[in-house]
mmJSON file of the N, C-alpha and C atoms, coordinates in Angstrom:
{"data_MODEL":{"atom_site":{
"group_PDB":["ATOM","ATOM","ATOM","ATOM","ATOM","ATOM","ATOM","ATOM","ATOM","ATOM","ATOM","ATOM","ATOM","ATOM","ATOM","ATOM","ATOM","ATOM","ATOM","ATOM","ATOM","ATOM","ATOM","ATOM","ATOM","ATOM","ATOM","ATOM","ATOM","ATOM","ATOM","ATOM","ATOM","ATOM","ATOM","ATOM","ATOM","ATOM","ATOM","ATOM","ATOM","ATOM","ATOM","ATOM","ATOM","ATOM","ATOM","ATOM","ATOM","ATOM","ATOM","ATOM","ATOM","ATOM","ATOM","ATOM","ATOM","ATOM","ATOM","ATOM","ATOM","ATOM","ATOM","ATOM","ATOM","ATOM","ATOM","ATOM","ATOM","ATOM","ATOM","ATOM","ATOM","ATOM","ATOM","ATOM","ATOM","ATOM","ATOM","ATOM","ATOM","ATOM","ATOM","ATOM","ATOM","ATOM","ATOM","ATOM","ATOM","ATOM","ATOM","ATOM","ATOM","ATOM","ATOM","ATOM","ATOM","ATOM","ATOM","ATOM","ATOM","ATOM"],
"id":[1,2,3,4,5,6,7,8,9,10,11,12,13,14,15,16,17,18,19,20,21,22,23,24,25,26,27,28,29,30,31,32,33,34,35,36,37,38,39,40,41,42,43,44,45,46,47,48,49,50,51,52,53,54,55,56,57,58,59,60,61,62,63,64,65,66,67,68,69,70,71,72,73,74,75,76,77,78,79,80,81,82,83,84,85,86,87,88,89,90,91,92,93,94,95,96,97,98,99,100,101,102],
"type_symbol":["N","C","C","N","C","C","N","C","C","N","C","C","N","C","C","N","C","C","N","C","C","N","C","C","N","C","C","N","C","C","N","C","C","N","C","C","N","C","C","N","C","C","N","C","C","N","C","C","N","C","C","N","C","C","N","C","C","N","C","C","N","C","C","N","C","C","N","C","C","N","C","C","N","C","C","N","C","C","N","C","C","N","C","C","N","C","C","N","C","C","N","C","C","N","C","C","N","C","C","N","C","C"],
"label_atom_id":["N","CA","C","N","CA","C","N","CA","C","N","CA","C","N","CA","C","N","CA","C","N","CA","C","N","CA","C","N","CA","C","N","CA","C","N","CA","C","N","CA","C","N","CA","C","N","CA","C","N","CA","C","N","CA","C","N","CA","C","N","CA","C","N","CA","C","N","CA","C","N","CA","C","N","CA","C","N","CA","C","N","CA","C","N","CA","C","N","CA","C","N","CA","C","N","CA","C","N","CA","C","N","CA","C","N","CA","C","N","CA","C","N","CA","C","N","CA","C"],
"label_alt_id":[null,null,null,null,null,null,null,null,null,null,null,null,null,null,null,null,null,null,null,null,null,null,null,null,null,null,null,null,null,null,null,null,null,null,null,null,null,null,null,null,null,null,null,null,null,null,null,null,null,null,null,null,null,null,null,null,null,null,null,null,null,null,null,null,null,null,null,null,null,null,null,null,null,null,null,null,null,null,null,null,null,null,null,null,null,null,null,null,null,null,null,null,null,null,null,null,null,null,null,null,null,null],
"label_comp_id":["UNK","UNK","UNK","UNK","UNK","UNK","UNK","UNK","UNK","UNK","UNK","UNK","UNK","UNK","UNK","UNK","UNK","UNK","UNK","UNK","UNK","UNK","UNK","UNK","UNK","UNK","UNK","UNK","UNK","UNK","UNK","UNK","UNK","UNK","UNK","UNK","UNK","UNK","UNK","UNK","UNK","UNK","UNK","UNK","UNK","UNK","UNK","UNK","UNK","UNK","UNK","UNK","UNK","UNK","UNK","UNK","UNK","UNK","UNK","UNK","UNK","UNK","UNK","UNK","UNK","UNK","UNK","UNK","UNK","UNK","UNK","UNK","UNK","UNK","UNK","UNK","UNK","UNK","UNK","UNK","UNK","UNK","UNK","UNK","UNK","UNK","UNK","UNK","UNK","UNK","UNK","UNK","UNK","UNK","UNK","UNK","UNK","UNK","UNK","UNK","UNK","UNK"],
"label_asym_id":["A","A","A","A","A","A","A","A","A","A","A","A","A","A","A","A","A","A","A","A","A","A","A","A","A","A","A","A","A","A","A","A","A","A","A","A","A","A","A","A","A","A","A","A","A","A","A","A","A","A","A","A","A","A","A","A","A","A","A","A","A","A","A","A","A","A","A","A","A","A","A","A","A","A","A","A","A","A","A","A","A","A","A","A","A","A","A","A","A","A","A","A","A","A","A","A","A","A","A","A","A","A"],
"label_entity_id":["1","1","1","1","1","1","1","1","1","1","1","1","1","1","1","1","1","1","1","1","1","1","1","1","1","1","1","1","1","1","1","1","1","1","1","1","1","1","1","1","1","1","1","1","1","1","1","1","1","1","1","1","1","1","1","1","1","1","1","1","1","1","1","1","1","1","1","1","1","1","1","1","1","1","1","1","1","1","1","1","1","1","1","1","1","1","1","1","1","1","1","1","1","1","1","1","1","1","1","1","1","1"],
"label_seq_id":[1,1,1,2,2,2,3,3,3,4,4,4,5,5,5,6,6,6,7,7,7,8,8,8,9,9,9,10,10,10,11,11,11,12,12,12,13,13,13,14,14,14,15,15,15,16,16,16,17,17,17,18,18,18,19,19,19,20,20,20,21,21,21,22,22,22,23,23,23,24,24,24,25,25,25,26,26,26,27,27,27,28,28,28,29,29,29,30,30,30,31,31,31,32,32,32,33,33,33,34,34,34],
"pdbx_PDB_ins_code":[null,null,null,null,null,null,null,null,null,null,null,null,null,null,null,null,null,null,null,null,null,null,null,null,null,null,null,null,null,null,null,null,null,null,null,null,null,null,null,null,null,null,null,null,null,null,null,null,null,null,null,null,null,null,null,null,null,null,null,null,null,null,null,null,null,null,null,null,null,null,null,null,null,null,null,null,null,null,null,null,null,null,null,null,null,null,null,null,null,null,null,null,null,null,null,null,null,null,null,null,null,null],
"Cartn_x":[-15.123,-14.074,-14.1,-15.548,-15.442,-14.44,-15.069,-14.773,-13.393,-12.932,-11.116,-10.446,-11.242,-10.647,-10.925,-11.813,-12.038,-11.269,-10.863,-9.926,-8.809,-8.094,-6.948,-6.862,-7.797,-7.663,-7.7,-8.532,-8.194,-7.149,-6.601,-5.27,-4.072,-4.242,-3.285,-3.5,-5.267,-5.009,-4.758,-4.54,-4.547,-2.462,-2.195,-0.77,0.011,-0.407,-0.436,-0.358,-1.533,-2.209,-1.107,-0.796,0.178,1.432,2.226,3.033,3.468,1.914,1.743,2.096,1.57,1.879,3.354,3.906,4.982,5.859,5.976,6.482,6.504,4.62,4.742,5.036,5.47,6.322,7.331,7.952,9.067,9.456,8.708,8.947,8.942,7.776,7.292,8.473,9.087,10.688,11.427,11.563,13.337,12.711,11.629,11.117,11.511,11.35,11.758,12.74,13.796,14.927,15.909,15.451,15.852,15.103],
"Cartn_y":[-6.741,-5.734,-4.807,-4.37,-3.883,-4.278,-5.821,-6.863,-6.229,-6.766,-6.788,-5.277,-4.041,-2.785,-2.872,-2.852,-2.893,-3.799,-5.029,-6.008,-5.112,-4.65,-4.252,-2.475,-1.729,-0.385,-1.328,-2.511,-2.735,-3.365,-4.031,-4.267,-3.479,-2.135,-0.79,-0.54,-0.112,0.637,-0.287,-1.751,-2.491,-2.559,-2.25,-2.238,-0.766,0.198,1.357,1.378,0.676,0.83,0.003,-1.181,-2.075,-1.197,-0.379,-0.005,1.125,1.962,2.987,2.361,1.461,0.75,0.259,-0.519,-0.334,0.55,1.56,2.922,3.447,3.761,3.636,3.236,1.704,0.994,0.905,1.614,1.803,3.029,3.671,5.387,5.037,4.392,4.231,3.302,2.535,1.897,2.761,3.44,4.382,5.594,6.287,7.341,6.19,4.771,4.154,4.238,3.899,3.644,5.019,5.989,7.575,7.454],
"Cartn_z":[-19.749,-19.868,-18.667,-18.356,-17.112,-15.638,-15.535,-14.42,-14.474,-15.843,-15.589,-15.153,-15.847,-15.16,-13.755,-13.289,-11.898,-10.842,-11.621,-10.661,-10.192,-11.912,-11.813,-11.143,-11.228,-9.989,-8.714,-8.355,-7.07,-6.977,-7.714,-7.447,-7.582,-7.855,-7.785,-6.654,-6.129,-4.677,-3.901,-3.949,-2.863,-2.727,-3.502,-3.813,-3.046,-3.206,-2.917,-1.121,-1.181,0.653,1.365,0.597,1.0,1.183,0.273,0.21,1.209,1.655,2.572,3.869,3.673,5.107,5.651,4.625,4.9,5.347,4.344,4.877,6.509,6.636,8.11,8.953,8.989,10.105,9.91,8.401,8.425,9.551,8.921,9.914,11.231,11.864,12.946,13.783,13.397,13.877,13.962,12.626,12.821,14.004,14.153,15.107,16.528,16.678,17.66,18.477,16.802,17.382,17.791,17.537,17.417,19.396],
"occupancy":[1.0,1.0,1.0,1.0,1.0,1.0,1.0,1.0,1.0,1.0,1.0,1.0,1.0,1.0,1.0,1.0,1.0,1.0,1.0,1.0,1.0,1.0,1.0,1.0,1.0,1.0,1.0,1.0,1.0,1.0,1.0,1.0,1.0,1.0,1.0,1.0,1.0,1.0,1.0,1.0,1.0,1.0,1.0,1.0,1.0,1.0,1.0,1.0,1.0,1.0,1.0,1.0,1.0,1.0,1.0,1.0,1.0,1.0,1.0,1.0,1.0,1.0,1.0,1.0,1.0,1.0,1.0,1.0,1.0,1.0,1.0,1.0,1.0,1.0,1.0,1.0,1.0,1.0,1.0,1.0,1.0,1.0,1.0,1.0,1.0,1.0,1.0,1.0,1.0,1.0,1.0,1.0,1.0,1.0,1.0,1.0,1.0,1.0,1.0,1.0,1.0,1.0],
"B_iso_or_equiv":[0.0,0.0,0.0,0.0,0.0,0.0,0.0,0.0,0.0,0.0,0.0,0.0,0.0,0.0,0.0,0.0,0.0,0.0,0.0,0.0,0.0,0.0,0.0,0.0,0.0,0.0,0.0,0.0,0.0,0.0,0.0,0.0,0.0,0.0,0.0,0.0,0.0,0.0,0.0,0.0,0.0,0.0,0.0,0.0,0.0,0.0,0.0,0.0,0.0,0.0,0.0,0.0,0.0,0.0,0.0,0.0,0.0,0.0,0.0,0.0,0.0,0.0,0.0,0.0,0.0,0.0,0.0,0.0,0.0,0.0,0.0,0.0,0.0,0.0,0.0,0.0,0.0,0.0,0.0,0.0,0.0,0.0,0.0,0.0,0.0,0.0,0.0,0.0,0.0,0.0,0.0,0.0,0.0,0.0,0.0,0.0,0.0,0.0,0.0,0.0,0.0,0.0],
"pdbx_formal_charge":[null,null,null,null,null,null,null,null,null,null,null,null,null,null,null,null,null,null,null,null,null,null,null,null,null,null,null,null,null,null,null,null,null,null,null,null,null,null,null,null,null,null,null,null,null,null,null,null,null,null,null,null,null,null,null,null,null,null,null,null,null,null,null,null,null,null,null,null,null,null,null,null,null,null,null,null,null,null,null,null,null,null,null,null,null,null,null,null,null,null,null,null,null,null,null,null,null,null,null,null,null,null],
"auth_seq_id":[1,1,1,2,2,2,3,3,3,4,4,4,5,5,5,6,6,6,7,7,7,8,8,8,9,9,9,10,10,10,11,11,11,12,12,12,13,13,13,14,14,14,15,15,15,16,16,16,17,17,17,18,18,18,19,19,19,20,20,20,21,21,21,22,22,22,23,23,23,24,24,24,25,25,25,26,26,26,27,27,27,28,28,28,29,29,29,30,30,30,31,31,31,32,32,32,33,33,33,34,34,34],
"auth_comp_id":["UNK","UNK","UNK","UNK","UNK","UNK","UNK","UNK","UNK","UNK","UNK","UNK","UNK","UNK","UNK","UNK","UNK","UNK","UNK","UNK","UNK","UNK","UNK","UNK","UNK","UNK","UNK","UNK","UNK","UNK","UNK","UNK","UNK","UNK","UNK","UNK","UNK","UNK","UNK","UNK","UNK","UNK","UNK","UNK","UNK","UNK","UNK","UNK","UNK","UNK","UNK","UNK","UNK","UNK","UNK","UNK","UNK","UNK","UNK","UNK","UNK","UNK","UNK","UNK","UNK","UNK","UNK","UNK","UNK","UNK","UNK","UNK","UNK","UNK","UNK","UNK","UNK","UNK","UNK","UNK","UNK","UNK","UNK","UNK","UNK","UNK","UNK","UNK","UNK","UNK","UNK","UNK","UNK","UNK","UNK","UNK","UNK","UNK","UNK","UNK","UNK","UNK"],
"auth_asym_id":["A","A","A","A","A","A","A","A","A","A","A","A","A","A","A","A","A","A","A","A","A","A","A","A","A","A","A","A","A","A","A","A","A","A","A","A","A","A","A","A","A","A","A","A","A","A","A","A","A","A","A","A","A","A","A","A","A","A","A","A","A","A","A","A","A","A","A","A","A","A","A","A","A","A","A","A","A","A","A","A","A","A","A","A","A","A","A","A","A","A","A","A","A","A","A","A","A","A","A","A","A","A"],
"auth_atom_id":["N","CA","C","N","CA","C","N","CA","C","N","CA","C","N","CA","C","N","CA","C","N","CA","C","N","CA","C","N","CA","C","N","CA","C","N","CA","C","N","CA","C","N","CA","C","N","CA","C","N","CA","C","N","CA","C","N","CA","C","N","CA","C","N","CA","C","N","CA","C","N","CA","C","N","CA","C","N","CA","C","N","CA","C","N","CA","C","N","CA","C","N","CA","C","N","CA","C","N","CA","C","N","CA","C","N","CA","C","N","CA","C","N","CA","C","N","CA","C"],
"pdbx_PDB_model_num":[1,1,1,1,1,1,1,1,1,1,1,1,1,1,1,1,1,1,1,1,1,1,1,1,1,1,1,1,1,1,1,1,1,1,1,1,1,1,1,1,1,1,1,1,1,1,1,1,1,1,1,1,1,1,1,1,1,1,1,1,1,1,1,1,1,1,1,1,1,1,1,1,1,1,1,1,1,1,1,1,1,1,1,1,1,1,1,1,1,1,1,1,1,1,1,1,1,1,1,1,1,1]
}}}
């Protein structure tokens, strides 16, 4: 029961980090193209 909480927080923050990232190269293009 442990195992499985722990998969699934890392599979939130790994989702999250993913998502941060995106963002930033989102930003990091449009600051480009500006």
């Amino acid at each position: 029961m442990g195992t499985l909480r722990t998969c699934k927080v890392f599979a939130l923050h790994s989702t999250v980090r993913h998502f941060f990232l995106c963002l930033t190269v989102l930003l990091f293009a449009l600051c480009c193209k500006l």
